[in-house]
Structure formats: structure tokens, C-alpha cells
C-alpha positions as CSV (number, residue, x, y, z in Angstrom):
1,X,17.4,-64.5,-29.2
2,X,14.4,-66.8,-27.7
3,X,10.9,-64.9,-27.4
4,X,11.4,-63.8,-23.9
5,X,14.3,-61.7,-24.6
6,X,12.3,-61.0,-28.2
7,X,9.2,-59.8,-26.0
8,X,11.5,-57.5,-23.1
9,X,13.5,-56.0,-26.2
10,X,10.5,-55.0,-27.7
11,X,8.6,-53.7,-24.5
12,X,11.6,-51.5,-23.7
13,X,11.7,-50.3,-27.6
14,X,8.0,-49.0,-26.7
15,X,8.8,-47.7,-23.9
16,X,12.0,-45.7,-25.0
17,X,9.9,-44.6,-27.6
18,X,6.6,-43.3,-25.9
19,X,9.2,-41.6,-23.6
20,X,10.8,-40.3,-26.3
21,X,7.6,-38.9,-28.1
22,X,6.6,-37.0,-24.4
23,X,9.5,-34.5,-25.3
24,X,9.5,-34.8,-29.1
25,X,5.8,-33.7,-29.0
26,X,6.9,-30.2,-26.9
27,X,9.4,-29.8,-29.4
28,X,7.4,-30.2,-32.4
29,X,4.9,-28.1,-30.6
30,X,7.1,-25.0,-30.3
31,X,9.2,-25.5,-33.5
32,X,6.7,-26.4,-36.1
33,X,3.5,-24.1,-34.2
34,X,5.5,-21.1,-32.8
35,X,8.5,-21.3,-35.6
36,X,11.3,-20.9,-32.6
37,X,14.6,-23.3,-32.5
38,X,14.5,-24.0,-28.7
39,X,18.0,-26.0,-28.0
40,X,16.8,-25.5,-24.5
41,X,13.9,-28.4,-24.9
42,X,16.3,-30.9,-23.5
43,X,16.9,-28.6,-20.5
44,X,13.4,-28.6,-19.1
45,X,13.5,-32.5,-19.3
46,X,16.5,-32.3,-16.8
47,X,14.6,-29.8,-15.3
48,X,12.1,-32.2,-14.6
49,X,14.3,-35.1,-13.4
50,X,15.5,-32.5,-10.9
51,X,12.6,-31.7,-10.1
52,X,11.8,-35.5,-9.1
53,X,14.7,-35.9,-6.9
54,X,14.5,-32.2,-5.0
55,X,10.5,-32.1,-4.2
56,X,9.9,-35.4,-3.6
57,X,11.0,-35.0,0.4
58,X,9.4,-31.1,0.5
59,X,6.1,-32.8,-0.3
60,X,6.2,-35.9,1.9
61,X,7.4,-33.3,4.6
62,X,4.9,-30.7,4.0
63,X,1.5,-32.1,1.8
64,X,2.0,-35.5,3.1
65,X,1.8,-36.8,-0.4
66,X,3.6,-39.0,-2.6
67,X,5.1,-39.9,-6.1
68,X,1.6,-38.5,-7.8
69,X,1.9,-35.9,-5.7
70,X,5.5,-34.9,-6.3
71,X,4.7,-35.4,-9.8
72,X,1.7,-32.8,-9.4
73,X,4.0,-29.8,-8.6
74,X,6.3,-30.5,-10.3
75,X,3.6,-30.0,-13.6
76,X,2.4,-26.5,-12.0
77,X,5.8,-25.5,-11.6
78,X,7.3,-26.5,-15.5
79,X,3.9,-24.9,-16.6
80,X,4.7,-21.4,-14.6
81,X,8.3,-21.9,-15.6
82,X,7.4,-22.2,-19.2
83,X,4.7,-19.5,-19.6
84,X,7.3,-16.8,-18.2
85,X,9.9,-18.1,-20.2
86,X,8.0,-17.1,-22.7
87,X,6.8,-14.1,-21.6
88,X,10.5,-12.7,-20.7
89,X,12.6,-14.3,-23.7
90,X,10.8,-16.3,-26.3
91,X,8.1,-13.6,-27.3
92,X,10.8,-11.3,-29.0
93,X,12.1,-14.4,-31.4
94,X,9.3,-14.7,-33.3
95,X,9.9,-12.4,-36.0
96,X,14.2,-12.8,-36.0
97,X,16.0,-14.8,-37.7
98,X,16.8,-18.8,-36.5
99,X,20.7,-18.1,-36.0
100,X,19.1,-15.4,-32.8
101,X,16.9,-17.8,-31.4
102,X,20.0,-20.5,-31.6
103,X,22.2,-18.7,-29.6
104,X,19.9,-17.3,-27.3
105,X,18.4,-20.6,-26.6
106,X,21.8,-22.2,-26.4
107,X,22.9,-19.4,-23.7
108,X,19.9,-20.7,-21.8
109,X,21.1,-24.2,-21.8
110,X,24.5,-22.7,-20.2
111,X,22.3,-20.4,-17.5
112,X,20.0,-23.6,-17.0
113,X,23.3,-25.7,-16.4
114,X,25.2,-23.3,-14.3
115,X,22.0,-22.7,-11.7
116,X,21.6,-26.5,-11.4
117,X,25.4,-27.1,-10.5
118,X,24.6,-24.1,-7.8
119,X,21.2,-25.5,-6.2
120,X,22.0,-29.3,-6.3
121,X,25.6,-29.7,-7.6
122,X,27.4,-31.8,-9.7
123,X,26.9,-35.5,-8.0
124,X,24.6,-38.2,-9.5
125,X,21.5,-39.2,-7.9
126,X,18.7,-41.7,-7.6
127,X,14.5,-41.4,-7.4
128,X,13.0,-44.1,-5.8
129,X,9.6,-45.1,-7.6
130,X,6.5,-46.2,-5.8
131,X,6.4,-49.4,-3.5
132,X,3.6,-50.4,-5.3
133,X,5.4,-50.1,-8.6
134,X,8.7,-51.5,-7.5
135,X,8.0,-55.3,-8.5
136,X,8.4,-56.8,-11.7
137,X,6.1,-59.0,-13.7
138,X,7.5,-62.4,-14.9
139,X,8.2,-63.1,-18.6
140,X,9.3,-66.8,-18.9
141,X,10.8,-69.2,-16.6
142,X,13.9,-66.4,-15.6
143,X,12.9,-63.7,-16.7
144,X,11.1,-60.3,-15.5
145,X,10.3,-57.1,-16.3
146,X,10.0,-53.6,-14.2
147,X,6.5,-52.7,-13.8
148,X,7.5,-48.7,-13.5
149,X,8.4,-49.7,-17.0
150,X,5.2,-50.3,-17.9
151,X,3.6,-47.5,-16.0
152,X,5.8,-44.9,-17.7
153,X,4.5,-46.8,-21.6
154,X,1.0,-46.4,-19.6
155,X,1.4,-42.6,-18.5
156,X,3.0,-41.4,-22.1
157,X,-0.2,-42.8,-23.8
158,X,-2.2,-41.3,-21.8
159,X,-0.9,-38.1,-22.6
160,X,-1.1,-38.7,-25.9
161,X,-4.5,-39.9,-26.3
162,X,-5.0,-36.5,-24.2
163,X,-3.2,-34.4,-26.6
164,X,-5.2,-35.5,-29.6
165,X,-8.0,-34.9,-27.6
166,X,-7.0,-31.4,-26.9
167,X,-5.8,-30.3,-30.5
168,X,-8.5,-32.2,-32.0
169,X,-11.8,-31.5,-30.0
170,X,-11.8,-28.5,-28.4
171,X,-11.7,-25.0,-28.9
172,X,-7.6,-24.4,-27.8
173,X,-6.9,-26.8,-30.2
174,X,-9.2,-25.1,-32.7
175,X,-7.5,-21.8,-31.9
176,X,-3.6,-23.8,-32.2
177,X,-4.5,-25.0,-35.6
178,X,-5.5,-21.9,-36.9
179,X,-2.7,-19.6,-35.6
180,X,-0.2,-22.3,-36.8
181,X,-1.4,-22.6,-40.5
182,X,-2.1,-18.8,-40.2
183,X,-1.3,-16.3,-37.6
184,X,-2.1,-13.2,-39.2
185,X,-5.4,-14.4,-40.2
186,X,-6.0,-15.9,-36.4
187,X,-5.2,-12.4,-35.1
188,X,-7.3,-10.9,-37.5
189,X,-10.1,-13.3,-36.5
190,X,-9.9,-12.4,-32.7
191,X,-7.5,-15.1,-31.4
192,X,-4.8,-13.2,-29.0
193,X,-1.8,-15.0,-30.7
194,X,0.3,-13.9,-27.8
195,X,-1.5,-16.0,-24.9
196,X,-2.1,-18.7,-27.1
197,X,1.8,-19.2,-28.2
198,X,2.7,-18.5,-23.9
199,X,-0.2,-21.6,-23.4
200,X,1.6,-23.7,-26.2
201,X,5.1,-23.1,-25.1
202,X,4.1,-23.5,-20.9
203,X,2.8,-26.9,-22.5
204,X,5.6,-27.8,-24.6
205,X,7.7,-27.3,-21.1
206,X,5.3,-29.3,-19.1
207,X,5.9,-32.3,-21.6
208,X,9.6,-32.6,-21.3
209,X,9.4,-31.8,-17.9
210,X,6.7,-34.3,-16.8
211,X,9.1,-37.0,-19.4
212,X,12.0,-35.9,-16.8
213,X,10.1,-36.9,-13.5
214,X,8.7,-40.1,-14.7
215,X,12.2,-41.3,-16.3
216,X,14.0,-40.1,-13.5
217,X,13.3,-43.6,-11.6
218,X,14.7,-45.4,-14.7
219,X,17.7,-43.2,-15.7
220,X,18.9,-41.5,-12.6
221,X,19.5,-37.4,-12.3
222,X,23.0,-36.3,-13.7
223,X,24.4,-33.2,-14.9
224,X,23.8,-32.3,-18.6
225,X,21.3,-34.7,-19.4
226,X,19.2,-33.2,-21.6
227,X,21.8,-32.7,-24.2
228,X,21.6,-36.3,-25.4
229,X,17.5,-36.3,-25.2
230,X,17.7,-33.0,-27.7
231,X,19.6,-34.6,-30.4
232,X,17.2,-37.9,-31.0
233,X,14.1,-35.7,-30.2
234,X,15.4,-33.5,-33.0
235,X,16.1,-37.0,-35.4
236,X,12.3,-37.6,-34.3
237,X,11.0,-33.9,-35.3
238,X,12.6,-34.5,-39.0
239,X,12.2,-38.0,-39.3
240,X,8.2,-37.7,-37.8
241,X,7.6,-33.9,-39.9
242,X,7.8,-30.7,-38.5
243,X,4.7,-29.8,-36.6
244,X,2.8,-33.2,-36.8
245,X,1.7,-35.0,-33.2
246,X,1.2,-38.2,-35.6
247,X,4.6,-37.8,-37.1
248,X,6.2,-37.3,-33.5
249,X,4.7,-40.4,-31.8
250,X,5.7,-42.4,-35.1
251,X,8.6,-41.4,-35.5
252,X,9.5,-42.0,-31.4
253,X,8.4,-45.5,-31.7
254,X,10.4,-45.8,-34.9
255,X,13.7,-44.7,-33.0
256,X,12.9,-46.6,-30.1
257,X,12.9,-49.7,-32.0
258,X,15.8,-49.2,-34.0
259,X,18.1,-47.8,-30.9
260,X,16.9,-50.8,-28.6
261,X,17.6,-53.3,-31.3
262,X,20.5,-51.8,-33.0
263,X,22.4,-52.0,-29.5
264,X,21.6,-55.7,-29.4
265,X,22.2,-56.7,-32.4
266,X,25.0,-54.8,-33.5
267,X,26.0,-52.9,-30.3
268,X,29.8,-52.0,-32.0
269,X,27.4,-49.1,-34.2
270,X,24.3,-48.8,-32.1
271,X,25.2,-45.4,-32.1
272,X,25.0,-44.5,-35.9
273,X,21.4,-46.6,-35.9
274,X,19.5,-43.6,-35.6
275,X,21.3,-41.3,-37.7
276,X,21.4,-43.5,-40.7
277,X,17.4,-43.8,-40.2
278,X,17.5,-39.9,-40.1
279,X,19.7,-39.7,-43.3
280,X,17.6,-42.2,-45.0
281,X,14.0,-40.6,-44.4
282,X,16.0,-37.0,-45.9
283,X,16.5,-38.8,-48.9
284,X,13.1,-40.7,-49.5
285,X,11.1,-38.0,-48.1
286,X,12.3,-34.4,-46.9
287,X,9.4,-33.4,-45.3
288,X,8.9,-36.2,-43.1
289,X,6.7,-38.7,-42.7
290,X,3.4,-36.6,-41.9
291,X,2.5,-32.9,-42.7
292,X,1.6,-30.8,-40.1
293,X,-1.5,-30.8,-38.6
């Protein structure tokens, strides 16, 4: 492998896992905050994607906008989606046990499934990115790389930086700590638990969402999608700690490298890659690699 390839392999190992970390974070936010086993997480990333191919002509055709715009909506929209989500179906979980909130989430991934085979069917489709993020950026004497690439790396830390910012430095985050590491106390102290888990989940929802729209380019917009993005995210959530921002991003990064290189370098079990990490981290440390905090 001569450093070109060495430096693309790499890049697309940070990308894969920033992207991966956009949903893992959602996830860890509603399972290690709000104590619910959402299977549907991956939906609301295909959601998403769908969302990239289906508005992107509505807004051209009626705001006269573009990619950022399409993007735009398609946040407000995952963020209403997710807040009455929560509202109608999530807010009775809390207190039952996980096998309920299994099988009610996993009916949603069937109800999710069955209305996008309805409103867009069953075919495959393409998103376009941006002209002005269309090129490439040469790496070597043959070689170059997709600048959406390196936009979607550029967006998903972004989001990150903004997330510690959020959790870290102002009073919602303030307010998420405490009814995490105590909700009875939080309640007790005047925090309305209720709107604060509805904000957390509408956000966990706009993460794998926005994740869906900006991947879409990259990956295309098939059926069932999410179901493969659910499984690693869940190998990130255990492998990164079960309610830990840190642990999610490190974790996504360390998938992202071992995935991208294990289908190089030993594509025959590229597969098993990431599960052997997973089984590896149980052994040496159950917990994962950061509390949560």
C-alpha cells in the first residue's frame, strides 16, 4: 500500500467514522439519558436520506433554495417528527421493562418501512450533491479524493464541537446531566423531566436524520437501510460506554478504522472486524471505554 492509498484509506476511515458517531451520539443520547432501547434509531437515518431525495425538488420549486436549504427542512421536520414521537409512544416506556420498548420499537421499524414503500416505493435512488462540492482534490500523481467527502468529516465535527458545547456550557445541558444521573432528584428540583426527555429524543432524531441527508450523496437511498447503521451504532454505544458523547465519537472513529482497513487488508472477514473489536472491549472492559457523562 504506497502513502496515497495509505492517506485516502485513512480519510475515508475518518469519515465513516464521524458519520458513524452523528447517529451513535442520538443513540447513546436516548439509551444511556432516557433508559429506552430504540431499534427504530436506524429508521430515522433512512428517514433522513429520504428525506434528501423527496424535498430537495419541493424546495428548489417552492423556496428557491438549495442543498443547505433542503438540508434545513429536513432538520425542522426530523425534530417535529421526533418530539411527537415521543409525545405519542416513547413517554409510556420509561418505566416498563426493555423486552416492551423492544418490540414496540421494532413494530415501528415495520410501520416506518411499510409507509416508505407506500410514499416512494421500493426502487433505489440517487442525491446529487452540490456543484461546488462535486470535484475532487488530488492526492498524488493519480489519485483523488471527493470533496463531499470531506465536507461530510467537516459537518459531523461541527456538530460535535456543538454538542459538547451544548451539554457542557449551557443550562439544557446543565438540566440533561442532572435528569440523567438523577431524575427524581431533577423533578424534585424543578426541571419538567417530561419536555426535557421530548427535547433530547427530537435531538437524538435530528442526529440520525441530518447523518441520512448528508450520506445520502455518498451511499444512495434504498429500502431498509437503517438496519445495517443500527447494528455498528449499537457496537459503538457498547464499545464507546453507554451514555458517554466522548465514548461515542471514540468509539466511531475506532470502527471506522478498523471497518475501512479490515476490508482492505483482509476483505474475505471484513465483516467479523468489528465484532471481534466489540467482543474484545466486553472482555477487557464491560463498561466501555468512558462512563457516562
Amino acid at each position: 500500500m504506497d502513502l496515497a492509498t495509505f492517506l485516502i484509506q485513512c480519510l475515508n476511515a475518518v469519515q465513516y467514522g464521524l458519520l458513524l458517531f452523528l447517529v451513535a451520539s442520538g443513540l447513546t443520547l436516548i439509551f444511556g439519558i432516557m433508559g429506552v432501547i430504540n431499534l427504530a434509531h436506524g429508521s430515522f437515518y433512512m428517514i433522513g436520506a429520504y428525506m434528501a431525495y423527496a424535498l430537495a425538488p419541493w424546495v428548489n420549486q417552492t423556496l428557491g433554495g438549495g442543498f443547505f436549504t433542503t438540508l434545513l427542512v429536513g432538520m425542522v421536520l426530523s425534530v417535529l417528527l421526533g418530539y411527537v414521537l415521543e409525545w405519542v409512544f416513547f413517554s409510556y416506556l420509561y418505566e416498563r421493562e426493555h423486552l416492551q420498548q423492544v418490540l414496540m420499537t421494532y413494530g415501528l421499524i415495520l410501520v416506518f418501512e411499510e409507509l416508505r414503500s407506500i410514499v416512494v416505493g421500493n426502487d433505489v435512488y440517487g442525491v446529487q450533491p452540490p456543484d461546488w462540492l462535486s470535484g475532487s482534490i488530488p492526492l498524488g500523481d493519480v489519485m483523488t479524493y471527493p470533496v463531499y467527502r470531506l465536507f461530510i468529516s467537516a459537518v459531523c465535527i461541527a456538530v460535535a464541537v456543538g454538542m459538547w458545547a451544548l451539554i457542557t456550557r449551557t443550562r439544557l445541558g446543565m438540566r440533561i446531566r442532572a435528569g440523567a444521573s438523577n431524575r427524581e432528584m431533577a423533578r424534585a428540583m424543578g426541571v419538567n423531566i417530561r419536555l426535557l426527555y421530548r427535547i433530547v429524543f427530537a435531538l437524538g432524531v435530528a442526529l440520525a436524520a441530518l447523518a441520512g441527508m448528508i450520506a445520502a450523496p455518498v451511499s444512495s437511498v434504498y429500502p431498509n437501510m437503517g438496519a445495517g447503521v443500527l447494528i455498528v451504532c449499537f457496537v459503538v454505544v457498547v464499545i464507546g460506554g453507554i451514555g458517554s458523547i466522548k465514548g461515542a465519537l471514540v468509539a466511531a472513529l475506532l470502527v471506522g478504522l478498523v471497518d475501512t482497513f479490515g476490508k482492505v487488508l483482509f476483505p474475505s472477514a471484513a465483516g467479523l472486524a468489528v465484532y471481534v473489536l466489540m467482543a474484545l472491549m466486553l472482555l477487557w472492559k464491560p463498561e466501555g471505554l468512558f462512563k457516562a457523562g
